[in-house]
ROGU-662752 format. One record per atom (N, C-alpha, C): residue in three letters; x, y, z; atom name; residue number from 1. Coordinates in nm, 4 decimals, padded with zeros to 6 digits, m for minus. Example, Ala and Ser with C-alpha at 12.3 -4.5 7.8 and 13.67 -1.06 7.14 Angstrom:
<sites>
(site ALA (01.3190 m00.5690 00.7800) N 1) (site ALA (01.2300 m00.4500 00.7800) CA 1) (site ALA (01.3200 m00.3300 00.7800) C 1) (site SER (01.2850 m00.2250 00.7080) N 2) (site SER (01.3670 m00.1060 00.7140) CA 2) (site SER (01.2900 00.0030 00.7870) C 2) 
</sites>
This chain:
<sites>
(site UNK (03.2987 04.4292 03.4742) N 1) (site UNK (03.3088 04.2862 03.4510) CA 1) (site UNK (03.1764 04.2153 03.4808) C 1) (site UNK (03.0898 04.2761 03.6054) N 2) (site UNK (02.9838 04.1672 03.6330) CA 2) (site UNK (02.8923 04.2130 03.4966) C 2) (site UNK (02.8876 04.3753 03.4677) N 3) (site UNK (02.7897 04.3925 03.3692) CA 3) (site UNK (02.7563 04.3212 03.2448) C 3) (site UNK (02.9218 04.3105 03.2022) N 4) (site UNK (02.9170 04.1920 03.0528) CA 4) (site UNK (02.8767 04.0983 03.0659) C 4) (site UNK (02.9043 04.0322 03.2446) N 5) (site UNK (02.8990 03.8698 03.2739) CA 5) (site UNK (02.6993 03.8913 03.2365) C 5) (site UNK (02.6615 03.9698 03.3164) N 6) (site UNK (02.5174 04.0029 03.2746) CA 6) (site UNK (02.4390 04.0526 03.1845) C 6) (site UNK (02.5121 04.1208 03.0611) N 7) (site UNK (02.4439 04.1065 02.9497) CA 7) (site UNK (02.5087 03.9866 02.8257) C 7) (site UNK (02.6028 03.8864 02.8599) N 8) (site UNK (02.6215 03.7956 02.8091) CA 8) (site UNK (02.4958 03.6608 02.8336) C 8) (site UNK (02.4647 03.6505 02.9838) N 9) (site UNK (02.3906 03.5924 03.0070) CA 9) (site UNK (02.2531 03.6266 02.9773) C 9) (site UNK (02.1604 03.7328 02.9839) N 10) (site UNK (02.0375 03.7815 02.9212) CA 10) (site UNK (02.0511 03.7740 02.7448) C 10) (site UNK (02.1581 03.8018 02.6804) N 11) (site UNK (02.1803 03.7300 02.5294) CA 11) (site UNK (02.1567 03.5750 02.5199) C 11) (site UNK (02.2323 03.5079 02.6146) N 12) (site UNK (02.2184 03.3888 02.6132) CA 12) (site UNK (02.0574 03.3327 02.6173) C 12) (site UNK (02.0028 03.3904 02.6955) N 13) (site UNK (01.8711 03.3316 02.7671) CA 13) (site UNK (01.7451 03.3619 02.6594) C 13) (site UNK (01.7616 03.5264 02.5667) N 14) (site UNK (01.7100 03.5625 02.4990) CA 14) (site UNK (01.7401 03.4581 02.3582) C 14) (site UNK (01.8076 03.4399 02.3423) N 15) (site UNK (01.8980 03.3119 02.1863) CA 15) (site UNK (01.8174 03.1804 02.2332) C 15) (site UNK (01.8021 03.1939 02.3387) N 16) (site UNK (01.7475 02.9932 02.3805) CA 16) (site UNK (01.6030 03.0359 02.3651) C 16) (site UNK (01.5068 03.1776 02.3884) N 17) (site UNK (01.4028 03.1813 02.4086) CA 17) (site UNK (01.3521 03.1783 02.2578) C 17) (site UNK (01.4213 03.2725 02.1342) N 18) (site UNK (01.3973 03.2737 02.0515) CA 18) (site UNK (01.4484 03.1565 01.9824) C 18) (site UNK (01.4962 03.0707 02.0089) N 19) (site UNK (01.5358 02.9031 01.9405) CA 19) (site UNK (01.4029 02.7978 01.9526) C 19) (site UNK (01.3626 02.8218 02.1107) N 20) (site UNK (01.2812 02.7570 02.1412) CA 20) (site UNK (01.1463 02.7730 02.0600) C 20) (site UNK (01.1062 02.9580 02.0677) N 21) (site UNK (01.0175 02.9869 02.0128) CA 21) (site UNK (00.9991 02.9545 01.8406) C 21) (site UNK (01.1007 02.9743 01.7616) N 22) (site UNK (01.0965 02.9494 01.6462) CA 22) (site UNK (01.0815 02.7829 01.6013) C 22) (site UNK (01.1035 02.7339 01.7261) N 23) (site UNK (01.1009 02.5335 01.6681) CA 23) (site UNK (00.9200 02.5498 01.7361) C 23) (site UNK (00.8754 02.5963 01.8120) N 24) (site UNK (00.7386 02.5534 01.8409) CA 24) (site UNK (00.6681 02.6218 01.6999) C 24) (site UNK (00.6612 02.7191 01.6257) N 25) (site UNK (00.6398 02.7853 01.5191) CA 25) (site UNK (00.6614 02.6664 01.4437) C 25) (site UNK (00.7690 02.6470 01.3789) N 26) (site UNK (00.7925 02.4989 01.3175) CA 26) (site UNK (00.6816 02.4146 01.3200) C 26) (site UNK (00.6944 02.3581 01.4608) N 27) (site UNK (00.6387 02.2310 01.4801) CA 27) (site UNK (00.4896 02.2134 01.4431) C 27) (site UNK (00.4184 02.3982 01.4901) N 28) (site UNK (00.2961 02.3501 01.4913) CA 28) (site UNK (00.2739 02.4169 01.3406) C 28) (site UNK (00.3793 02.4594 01.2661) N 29) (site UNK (00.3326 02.4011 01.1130) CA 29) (site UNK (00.3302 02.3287 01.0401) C 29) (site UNK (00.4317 02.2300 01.0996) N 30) (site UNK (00.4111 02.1101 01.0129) CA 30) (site UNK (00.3088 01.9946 01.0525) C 30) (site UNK (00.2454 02.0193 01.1748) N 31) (site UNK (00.1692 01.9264 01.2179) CA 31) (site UNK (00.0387 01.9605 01.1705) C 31) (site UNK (00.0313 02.0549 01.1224) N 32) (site UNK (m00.0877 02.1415 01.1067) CA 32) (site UNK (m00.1169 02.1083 00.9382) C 32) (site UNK (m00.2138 02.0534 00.8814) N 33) (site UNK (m00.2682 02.0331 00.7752) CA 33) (site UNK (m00.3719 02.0167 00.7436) C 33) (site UNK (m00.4287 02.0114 00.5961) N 34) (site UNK (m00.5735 01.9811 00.5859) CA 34) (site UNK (m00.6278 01.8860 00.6457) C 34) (site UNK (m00.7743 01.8971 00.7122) N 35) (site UNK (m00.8357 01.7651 00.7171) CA 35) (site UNK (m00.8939 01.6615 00.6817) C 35) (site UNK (m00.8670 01.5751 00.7015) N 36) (site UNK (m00.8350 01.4438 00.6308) CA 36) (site UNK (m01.0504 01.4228 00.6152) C 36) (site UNK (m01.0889 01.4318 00.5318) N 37) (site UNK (m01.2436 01.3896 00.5112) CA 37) (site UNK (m01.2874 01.2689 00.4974) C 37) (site UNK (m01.3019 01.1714 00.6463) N 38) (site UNK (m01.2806 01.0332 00.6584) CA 38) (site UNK (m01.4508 01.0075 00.6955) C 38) (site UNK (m01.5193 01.1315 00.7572) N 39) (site UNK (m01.6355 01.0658 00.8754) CA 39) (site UNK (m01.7478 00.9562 00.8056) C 39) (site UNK (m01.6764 00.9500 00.6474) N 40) (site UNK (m01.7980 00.7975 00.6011) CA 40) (site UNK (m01.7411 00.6831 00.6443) C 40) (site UNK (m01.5869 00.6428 00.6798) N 41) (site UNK (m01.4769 00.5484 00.6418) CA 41) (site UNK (m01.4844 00.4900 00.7662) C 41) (site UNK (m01.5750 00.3450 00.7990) N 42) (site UNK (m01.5730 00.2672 00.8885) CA 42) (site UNK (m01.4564 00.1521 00.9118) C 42) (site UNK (m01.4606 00.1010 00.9744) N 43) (site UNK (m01.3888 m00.0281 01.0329) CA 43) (site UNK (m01.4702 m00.1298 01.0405) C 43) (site UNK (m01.4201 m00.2775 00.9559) N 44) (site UNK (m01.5411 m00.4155 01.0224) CA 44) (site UNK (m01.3611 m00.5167 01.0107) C 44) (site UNK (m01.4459 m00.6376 01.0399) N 45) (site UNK (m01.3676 m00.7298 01.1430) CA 45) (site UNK (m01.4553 m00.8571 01.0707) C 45) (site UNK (m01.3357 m00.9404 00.9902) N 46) (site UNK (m01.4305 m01.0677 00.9500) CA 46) (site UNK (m01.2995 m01.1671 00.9924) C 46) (site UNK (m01.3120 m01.2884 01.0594) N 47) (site UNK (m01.2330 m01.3974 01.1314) CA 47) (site UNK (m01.2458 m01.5147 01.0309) C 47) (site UNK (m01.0716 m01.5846 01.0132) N 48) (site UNK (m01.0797 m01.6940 00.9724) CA 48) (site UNK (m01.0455 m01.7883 01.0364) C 48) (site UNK (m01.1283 m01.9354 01.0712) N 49) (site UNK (m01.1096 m02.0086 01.0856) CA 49) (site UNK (m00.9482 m02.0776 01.0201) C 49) (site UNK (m00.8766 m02.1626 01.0699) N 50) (site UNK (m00.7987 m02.2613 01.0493) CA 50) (site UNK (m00.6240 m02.1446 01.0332) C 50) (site UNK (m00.5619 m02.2054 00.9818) N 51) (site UNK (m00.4022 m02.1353 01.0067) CA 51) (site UNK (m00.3739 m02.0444 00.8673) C 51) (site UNK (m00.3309 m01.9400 00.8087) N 52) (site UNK (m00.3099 m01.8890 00.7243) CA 52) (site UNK (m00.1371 m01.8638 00.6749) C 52) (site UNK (m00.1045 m01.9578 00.5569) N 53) (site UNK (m00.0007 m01.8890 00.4811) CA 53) (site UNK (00.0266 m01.7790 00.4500) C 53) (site UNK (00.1393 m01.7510 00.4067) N 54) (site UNK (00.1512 m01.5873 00.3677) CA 54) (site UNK (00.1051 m01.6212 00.1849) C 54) (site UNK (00.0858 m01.7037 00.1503) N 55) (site UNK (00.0114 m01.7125 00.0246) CA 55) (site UNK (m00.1503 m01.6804 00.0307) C 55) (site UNK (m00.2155 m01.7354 00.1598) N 56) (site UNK (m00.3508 m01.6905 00.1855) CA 56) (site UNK (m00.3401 m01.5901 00.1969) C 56) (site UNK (m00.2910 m01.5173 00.3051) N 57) (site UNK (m00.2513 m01.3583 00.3241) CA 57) (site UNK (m00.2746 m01.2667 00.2495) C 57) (site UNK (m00.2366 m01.2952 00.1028) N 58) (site UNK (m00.1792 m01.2687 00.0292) CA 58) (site UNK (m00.3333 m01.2183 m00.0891) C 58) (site UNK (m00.4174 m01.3495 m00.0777) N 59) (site UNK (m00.4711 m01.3623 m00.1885) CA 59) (site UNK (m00.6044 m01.3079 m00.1009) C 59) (site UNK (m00.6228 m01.3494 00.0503) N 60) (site UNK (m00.7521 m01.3134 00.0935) CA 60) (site UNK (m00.7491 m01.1313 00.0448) C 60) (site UNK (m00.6003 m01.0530 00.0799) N 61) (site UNK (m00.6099 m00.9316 00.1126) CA 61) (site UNK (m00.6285 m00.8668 m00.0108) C 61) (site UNK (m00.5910 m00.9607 m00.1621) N 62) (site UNK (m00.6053 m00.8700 m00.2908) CA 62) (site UNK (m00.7729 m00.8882 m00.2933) C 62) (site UNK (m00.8082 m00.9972 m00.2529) N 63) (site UNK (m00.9546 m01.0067 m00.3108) CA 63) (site UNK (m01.0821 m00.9235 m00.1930) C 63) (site UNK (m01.0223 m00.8891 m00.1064) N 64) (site UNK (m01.1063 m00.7760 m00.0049) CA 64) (site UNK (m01.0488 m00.6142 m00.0692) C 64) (site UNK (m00.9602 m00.6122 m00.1540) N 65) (site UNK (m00.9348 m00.4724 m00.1593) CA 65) (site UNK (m00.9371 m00.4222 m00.2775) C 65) (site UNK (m01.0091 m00.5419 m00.3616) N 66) (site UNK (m01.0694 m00.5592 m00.4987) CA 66) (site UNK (m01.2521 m00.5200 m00.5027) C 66) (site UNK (m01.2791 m00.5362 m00.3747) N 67) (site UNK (m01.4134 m00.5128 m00.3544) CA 67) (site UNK (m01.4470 m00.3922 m00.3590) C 67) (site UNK (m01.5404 m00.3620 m00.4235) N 68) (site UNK (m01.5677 m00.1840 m00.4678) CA 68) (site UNK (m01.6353 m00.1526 m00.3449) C 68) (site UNK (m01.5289 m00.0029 m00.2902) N 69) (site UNK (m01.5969 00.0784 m00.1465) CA 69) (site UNK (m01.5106 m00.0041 m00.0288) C 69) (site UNK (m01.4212 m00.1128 m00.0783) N 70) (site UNK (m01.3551 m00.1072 m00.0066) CA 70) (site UNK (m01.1995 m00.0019 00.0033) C 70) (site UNK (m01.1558 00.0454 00.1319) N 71) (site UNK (m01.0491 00.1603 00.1033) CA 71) (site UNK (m00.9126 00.0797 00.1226) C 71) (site UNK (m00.8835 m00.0138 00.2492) N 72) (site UNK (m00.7887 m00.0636 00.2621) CA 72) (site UNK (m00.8371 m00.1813 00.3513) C 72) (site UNK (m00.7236 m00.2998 00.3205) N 73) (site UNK (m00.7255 m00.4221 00.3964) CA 73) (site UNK (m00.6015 m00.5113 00.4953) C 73) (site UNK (m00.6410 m00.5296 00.6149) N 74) (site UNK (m00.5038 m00.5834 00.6348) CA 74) (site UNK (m00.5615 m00.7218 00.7140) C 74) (site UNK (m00.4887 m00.7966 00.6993) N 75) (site UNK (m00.5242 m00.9481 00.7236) CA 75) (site UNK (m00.3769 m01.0458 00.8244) C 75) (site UNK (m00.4340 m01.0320 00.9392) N 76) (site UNK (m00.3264 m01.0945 01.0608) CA 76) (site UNK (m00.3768 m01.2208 01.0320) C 76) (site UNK (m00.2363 m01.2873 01.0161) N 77) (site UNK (m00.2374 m01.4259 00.9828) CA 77) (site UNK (m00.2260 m01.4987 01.1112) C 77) (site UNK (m00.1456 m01.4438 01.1787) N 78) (site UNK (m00.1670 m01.5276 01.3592) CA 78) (site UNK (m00.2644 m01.5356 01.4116) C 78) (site UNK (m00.3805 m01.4525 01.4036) N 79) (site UNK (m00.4903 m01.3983 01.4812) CA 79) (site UNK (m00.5777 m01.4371 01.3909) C 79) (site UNK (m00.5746 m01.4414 01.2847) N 80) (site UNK (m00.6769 m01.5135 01.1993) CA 80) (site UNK (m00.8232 m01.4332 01.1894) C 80) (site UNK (m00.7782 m01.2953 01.1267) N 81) (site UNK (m00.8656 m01.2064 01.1427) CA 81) (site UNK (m00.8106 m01.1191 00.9754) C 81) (site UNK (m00.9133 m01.0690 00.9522) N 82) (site UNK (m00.9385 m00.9498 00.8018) CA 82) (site UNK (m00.9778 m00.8537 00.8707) C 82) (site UNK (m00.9312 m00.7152 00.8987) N 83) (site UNK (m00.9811 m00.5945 00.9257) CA 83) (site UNK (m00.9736 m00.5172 00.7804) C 83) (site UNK (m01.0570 m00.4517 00.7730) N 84) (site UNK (m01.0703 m00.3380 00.6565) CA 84) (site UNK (m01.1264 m00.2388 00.6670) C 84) (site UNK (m01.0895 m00.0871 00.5825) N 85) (site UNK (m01.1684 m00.0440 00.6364) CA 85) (site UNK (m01.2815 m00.0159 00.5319) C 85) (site UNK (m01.3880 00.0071 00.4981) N 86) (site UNK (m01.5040 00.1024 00.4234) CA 86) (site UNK (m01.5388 00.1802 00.4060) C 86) (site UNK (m01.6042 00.2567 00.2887) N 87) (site UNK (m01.7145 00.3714 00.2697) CA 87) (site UNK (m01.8084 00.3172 00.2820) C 87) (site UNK (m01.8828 00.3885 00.3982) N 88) (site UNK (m02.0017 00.3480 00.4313) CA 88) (site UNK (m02.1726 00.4059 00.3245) C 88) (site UNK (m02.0782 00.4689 00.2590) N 89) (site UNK (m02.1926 00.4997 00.1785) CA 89) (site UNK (m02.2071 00.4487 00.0279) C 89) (site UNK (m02.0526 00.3550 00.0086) N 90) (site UNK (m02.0938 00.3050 m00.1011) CA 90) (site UNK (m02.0688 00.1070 m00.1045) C 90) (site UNK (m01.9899 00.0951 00.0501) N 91) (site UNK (m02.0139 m00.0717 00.0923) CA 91) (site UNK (m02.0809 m00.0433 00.2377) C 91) (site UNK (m02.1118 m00.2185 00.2480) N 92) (site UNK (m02.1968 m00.2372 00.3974) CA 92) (site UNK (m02.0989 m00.3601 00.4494) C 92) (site UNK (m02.0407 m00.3817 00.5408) N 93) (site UNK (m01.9924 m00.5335 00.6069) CA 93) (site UNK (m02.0990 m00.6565 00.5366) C 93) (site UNK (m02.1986 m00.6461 00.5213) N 94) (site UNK (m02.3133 m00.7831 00.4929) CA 94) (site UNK (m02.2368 m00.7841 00.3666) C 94) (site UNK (m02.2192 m00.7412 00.2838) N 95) (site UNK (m02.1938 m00.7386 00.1302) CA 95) (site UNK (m02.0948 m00.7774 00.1127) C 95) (site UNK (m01.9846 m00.6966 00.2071) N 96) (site UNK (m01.8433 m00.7597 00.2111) CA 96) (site UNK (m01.7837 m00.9309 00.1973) C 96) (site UNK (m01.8832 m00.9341 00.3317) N 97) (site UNK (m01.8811 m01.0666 00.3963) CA 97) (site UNK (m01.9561 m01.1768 00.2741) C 97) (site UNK (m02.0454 m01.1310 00.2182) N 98) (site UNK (m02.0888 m01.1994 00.1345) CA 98) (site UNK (m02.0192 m01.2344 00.0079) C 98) (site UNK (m01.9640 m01.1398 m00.0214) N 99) (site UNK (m01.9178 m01.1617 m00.1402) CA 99) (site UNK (m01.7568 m01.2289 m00.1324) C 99) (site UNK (m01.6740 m01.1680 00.0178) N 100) (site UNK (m01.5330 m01.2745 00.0590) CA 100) (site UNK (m01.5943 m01.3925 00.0714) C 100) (site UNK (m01.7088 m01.4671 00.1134) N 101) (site UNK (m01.7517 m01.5943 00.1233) CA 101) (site UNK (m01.7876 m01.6452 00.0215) C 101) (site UNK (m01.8133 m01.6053 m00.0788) N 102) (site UNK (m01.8785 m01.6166 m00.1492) CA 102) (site UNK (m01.7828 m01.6867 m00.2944) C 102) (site UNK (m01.6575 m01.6077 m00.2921) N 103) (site UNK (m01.5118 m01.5813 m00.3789) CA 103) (site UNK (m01.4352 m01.6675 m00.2693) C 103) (site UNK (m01.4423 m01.6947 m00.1559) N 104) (site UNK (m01.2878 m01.8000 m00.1305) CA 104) (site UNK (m01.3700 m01.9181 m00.0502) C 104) (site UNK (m01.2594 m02.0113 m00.0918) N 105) (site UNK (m01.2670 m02.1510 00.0166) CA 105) (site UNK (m01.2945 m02.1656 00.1928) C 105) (site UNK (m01.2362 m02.0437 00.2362) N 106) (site UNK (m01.2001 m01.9898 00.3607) CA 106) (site UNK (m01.3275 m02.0048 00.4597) C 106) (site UNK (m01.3158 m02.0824 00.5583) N 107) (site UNK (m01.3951 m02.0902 00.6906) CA 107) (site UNK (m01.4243 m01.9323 00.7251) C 107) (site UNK (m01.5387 m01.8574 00.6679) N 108) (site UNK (m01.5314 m01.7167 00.7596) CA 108) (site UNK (m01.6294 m01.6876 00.8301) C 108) (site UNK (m01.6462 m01.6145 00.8988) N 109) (site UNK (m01.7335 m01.5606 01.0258) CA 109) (site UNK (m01.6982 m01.3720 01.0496) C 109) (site UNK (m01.8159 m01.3368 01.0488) N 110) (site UNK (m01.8606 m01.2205 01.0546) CA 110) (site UNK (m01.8297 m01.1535 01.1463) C 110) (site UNK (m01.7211 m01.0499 01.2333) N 111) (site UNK (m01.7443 m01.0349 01.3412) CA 111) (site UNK (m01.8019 m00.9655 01.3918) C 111) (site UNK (m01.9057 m01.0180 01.5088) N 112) (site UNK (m02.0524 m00.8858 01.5770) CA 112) (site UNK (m01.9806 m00.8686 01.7132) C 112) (site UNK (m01.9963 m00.7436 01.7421) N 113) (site UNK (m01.9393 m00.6906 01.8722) CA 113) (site UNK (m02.1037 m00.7483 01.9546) C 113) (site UNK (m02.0603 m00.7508 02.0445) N 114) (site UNK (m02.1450 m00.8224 02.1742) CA 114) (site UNK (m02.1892 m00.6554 02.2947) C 114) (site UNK (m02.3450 m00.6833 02.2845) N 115) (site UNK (m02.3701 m00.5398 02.3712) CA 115) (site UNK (m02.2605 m00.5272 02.4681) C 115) (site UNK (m02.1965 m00.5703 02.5671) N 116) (site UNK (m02.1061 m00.5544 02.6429) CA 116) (site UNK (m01.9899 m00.4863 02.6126) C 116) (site UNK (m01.9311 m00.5422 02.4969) N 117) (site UNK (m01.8703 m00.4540 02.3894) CA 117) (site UNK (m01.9026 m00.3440 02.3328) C 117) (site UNK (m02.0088 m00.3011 02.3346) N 118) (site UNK (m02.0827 m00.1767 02.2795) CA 118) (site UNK (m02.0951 m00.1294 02.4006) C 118) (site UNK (m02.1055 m00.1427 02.5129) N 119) (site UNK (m02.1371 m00.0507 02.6254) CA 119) (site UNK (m01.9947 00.0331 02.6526) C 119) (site UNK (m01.9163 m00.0637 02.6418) N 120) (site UNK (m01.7640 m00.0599 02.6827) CA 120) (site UNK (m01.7303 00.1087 02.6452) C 120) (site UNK (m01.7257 00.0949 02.4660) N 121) (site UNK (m01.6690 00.2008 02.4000) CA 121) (site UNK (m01.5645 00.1488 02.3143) C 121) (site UNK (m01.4740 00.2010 02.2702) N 122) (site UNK (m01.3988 00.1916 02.2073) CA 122) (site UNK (m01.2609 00.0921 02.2355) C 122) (site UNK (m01.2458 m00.0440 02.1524) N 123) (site UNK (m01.1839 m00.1708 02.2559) CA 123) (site UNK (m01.0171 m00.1166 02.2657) C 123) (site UNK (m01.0101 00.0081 02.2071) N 124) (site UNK (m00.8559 00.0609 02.1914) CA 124) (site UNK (m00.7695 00.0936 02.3378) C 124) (site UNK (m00.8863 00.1516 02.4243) N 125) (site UNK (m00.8596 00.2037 02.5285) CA 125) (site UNK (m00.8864 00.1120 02.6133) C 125) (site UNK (m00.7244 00.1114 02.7835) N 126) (site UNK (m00.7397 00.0039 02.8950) CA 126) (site UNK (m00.7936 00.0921 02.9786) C 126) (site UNK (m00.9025 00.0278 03.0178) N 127) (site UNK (m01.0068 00.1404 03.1135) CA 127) (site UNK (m00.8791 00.1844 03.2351) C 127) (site UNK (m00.7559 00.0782 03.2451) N 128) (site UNK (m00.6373 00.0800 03.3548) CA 128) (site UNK (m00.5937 00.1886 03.3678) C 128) (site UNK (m00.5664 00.2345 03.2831) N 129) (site UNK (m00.4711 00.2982 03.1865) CA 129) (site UNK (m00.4968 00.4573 03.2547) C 129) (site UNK (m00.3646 00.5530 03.3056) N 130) (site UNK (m00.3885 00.6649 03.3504) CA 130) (site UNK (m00.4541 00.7414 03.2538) C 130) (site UNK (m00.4283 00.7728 03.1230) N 131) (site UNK (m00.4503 00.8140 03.0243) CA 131) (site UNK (m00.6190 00.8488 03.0079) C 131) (site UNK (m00.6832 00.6549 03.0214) N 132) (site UNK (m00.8232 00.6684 02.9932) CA 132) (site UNK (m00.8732 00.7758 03.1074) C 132) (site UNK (m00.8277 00.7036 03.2380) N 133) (site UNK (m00.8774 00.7766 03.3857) CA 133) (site UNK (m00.9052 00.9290 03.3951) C 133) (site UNK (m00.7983 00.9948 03.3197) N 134) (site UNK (m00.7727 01.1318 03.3036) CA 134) (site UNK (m00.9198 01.2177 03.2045) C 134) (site UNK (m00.9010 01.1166 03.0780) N 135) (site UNK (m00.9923 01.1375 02.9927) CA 135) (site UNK (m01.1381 01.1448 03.0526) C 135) (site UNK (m01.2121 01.0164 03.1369) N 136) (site UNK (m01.3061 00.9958 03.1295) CA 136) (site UNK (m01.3397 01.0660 03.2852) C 136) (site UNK (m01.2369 01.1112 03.3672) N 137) (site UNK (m01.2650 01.2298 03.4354) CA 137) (site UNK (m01.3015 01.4017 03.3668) C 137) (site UNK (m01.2182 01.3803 03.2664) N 138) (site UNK (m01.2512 01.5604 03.1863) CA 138) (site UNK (m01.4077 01.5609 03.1240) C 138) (site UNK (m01.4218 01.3835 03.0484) N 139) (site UNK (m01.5638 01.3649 03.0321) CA 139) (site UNK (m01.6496 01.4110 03.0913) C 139) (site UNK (m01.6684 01.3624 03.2594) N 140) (site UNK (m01.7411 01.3779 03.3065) CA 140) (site UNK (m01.7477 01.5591 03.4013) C 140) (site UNK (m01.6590 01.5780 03.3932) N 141) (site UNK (m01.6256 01.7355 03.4399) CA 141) (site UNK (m01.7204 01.8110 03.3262) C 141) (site UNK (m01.7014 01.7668 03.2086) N 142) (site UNK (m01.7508 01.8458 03.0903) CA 142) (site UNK (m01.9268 01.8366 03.0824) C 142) (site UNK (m01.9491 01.7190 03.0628) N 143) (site UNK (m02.1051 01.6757 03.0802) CA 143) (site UNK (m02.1375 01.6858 03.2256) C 143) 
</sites>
């Protein structure tokens, strides 16, 4: 009786090991794909002055994503900001900016990160944050 109780349980344990094992197999194939060939594809930041409709919204974001070399545009109407992103090898932000100013009515302004901002790093990350702490300890372990 204990023997069955004990090769019921080593079946058991072996069924959960090979369940487990076959979903990590899974997982890291589906996560696993080509890479995405982005390293030209920047980010810029142009700010509008005054309050935006979802009709502005609307019309600022067709006419930034009408701009050749631009890839995609998204435009926060609360925040009163155009992020997009670029090919840097076939647009520049100056051009951008020139030519959205150029094509709308719209109060705009360019946005320049401030050296302080450039020292910082990347504004994604809260220096608070265990996450960064962890990171910018392995950083420095590494260098």
């Amino acid at each position: 009786m204990a023997r069955k109780k004990i090769i019921r349980i080593a079946l058991v344990l072996v069924g959960v090991f090979v369940l487990l094992s076959a979903t990590l197999v899974v997982h890291i194939y589906m996560v696993t794909s080509e890479p995405v060939v982005n390293s030209n594809l920047n980010l810029s930041r142009i700010d509008v002055e005054g309050s935006l409709s979802d009709e502005d919204v609307a019309q600022l974001k067709s006419k930034v994503n009408a701009i050749p070399g631009v890839h995609k545009a998204y435009v926060n109407a609360d925040a009163g900001t155009i992020v997009y992103g670029y090919y840097n090898d076939q647009q520049n932000p100056d051009a951008v900016y020139a030519t959205l100013s150029s094509s709308t009515d719209y109060r705009l302004t360019k946005f320049e990160v401030s050296e302080e901002d450039l020292a910082k790093g990347c504004p994604a990350f809260d220096e608070n944050s265990i996450t960064f702490k962890v990171g910018a300890f392995v950083q420095n372990v590494i260098h």
